[in-house]
N, C-alpha and C positions, 0 to 999 in steps of 0.2 A: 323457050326454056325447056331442056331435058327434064322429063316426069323424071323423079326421085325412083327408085328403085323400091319396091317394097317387101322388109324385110320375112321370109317366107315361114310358115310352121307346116312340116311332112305331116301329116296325119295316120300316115303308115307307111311306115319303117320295122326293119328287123336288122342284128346284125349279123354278118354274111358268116354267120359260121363253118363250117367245114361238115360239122353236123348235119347241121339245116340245109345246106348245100348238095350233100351227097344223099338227102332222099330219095327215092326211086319215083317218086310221084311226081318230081319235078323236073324229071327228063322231057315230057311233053309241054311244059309250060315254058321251057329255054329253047326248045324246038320251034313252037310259034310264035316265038318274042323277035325270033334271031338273037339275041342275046348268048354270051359265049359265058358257059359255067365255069366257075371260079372252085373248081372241087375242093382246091387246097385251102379254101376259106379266103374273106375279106378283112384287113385287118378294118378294127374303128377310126386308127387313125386314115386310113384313106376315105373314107364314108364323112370324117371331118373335114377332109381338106376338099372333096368334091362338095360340102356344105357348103365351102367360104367361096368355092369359083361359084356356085349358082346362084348365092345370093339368101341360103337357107337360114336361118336361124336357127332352128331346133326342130329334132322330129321325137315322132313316138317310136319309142322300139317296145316291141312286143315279145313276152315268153312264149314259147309253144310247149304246147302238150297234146300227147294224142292217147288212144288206146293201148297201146306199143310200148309207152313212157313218155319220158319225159326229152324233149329236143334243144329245148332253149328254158332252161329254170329261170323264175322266179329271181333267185339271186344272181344270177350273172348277169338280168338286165339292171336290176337294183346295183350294181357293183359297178357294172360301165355309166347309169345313171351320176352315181357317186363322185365319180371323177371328172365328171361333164354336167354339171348341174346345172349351167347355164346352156346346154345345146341340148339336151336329153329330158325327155319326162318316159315313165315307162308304163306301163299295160300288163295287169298280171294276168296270167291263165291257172287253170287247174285241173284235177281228174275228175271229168264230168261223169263218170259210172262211179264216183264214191261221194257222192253227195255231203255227208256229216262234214269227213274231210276237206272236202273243195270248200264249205263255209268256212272254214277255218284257218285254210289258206289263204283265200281271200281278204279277209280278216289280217289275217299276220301280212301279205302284201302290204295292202294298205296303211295299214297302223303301224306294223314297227318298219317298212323296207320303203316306204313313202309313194307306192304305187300309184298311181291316178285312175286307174279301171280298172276295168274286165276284157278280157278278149276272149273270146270262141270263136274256131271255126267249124261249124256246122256239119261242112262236107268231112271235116276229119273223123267225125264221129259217127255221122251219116245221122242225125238226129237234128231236125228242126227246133229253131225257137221257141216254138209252143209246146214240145216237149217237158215231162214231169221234171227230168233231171235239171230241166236248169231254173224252176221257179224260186226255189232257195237259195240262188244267187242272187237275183233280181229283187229279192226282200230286201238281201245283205246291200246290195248295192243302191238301193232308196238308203238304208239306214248310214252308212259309210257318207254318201251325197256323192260317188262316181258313177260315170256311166257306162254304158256295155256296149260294147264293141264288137260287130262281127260281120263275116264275109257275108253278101250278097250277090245276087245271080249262078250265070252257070259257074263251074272247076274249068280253070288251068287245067292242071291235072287231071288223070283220068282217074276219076270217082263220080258218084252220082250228082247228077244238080240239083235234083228234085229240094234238099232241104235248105236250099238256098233261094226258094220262090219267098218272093216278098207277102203275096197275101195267096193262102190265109196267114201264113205262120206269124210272120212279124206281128201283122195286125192283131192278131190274136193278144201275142204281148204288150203292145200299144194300149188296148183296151183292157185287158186284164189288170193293167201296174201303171195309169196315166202319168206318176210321179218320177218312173225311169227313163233318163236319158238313155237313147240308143240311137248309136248312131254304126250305118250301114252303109259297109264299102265294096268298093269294084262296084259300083254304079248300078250293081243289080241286073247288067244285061243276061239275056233278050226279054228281061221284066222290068226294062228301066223306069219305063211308065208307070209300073207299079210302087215303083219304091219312091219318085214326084208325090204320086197322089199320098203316100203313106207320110209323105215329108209335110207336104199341105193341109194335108189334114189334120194330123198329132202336134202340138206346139214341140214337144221335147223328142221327136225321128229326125234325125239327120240324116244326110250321103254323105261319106265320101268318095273320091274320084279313084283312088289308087290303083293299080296294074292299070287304068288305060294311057294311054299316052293325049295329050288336049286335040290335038289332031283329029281323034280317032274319036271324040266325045257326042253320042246322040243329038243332031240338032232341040232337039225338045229339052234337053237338060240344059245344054246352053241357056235358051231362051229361060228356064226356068230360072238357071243361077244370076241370069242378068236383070230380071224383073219380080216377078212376085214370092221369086223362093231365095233371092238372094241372100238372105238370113242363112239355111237352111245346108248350103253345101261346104265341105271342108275339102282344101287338094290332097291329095298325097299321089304317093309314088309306087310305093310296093317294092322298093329296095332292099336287095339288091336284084332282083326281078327285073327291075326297069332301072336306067341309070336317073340319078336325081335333075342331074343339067338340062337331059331333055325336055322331062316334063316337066321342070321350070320353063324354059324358054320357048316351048311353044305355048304357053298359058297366056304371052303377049300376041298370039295371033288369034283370040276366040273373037276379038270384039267387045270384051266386057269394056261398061262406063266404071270410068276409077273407083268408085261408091263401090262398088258389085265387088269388082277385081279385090281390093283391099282385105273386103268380107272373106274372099273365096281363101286367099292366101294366106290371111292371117288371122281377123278378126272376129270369127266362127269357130274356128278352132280355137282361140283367148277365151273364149266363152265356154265351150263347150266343156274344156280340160280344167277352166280355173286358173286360170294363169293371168300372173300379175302383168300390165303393159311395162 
């Protein structure tokens, strides 16, 4: 008998704006993907219908914001949320140099735009985890019950990696706030090992897998997601970065036991997000 198909949740997703697209930061990150930029923007509906060939269910799409402004608000993921409720949950960000205000973004996310998290990226800011600026989120986000979301390991792009080392920074937060969910993607390379032990360690750190393709996935993170960490990892993609079909379809060549596999693709992230089965 054919195993069933099981149906998948992206754990990071953006959508392919034209904005987002034409950043200068991510000329280097299309350069070593091979992937061919889409300047002109991605519509959602094509990022839906490459959903239904891979077998996706729903992904997270994420706002951005950086120093510069603002790239992907707040309300345009709440908006395409809206109209895809059943494929879409969304991730709010904020302006982490105005702290009052980013609680209260956050806040208004959450409460009235139906947000599920937080996202930061770190390298955008150039400011790690255990940074001042971002402990008044991390209150807000115990208080709300979402979790925080942010890149791990080196930049794509050329920007610094350094505030994307898994320990001390993460850890620092881990231990500071035991009650925040955080969960940490791009796998953390070439500290993947760090961000395992930060996963086995903390009940509430997670990985996610996004930008890598399963192919390219560190043996030791395999072996973790198949055995003692299988709780602990969420898939995603990093779309429009990486196309969604492939790293669905090589997800069936790691070896995972169905138990493991199910957790990876779906049932980690039902968890992690609150999401009804």
């Amino acid at each position: 008998m054919t195993e069933a198909r099981i149906p998948a949740i992206d754990a990071w997703a953006q959508p392919g704006t034209a904005v987002l697209l034409n950043r200068p930061e991510f000329a280097s990150l299309f350069r070593v993907t091979g992937e061919t930029a889409r300047f002109e923007g991605v519509p959602v509906e094509e990022l839906l219908a490459n959903m239904d060939q891979a077998g996706i269910e729903r992904a997270v799409l994420r706002a951005w914001c950086g120093p510069d402004g603002w790239i992907i608000s707040n309300d345009e993921i709440a908006e395409i949320v809206a109209r895809n409720p059943k494929r879409f949950l969304g991730l709010a960000t904020v302006d982490l140099l105005r702290p009052v205000e980013a609680v209260r973004e956050l806040e208004r996310a959450v409460q009235d735009l139906g947000m599920s998290g937080l996202f930061i990226l770190p390298w955008m800011w150039n400011l790690p985890p255990n940074d001042r600026h971002y402990y008044p989120l991390y209150v807000k986000c115990i208080e709300l019950g979402v979790p925080f979301c942010c890149q791990v390991g080196h930049t794509g792009p050329l920007r610094p990696s350094e505030p994307g080392r898994p320990i001390p920074y993460l850890d620092d937060v881990a231990l500071t706030f035991p009650d925040l969910t955080v969960v940490g993607g791009h796998i953390g390379h070439p500290w993947t090992d760090e961000m395992i032990d930060l996963a086995w360690k903390y009940p509430n750190v997670y990985i996610d897998t996004s930008a890598h393709l399963p192919r390219y996935y560190p043996p030791t993170l395999v072996h973790f997601m198949n055995s003692y960490g299988q709780d602990k990892v969420l898939w995603g993609t990093n779309y429009p970065m990486l196309p969604v079909d492939r790293c669905r379809e090589q997800v069936e060549d790691l070896g995972l036991k169905p138990e493991a596999k199910e957790k990876f693709l779906r049932l980690n992230a039902q968890r992690v997000f609150k999401l009804a089965e």
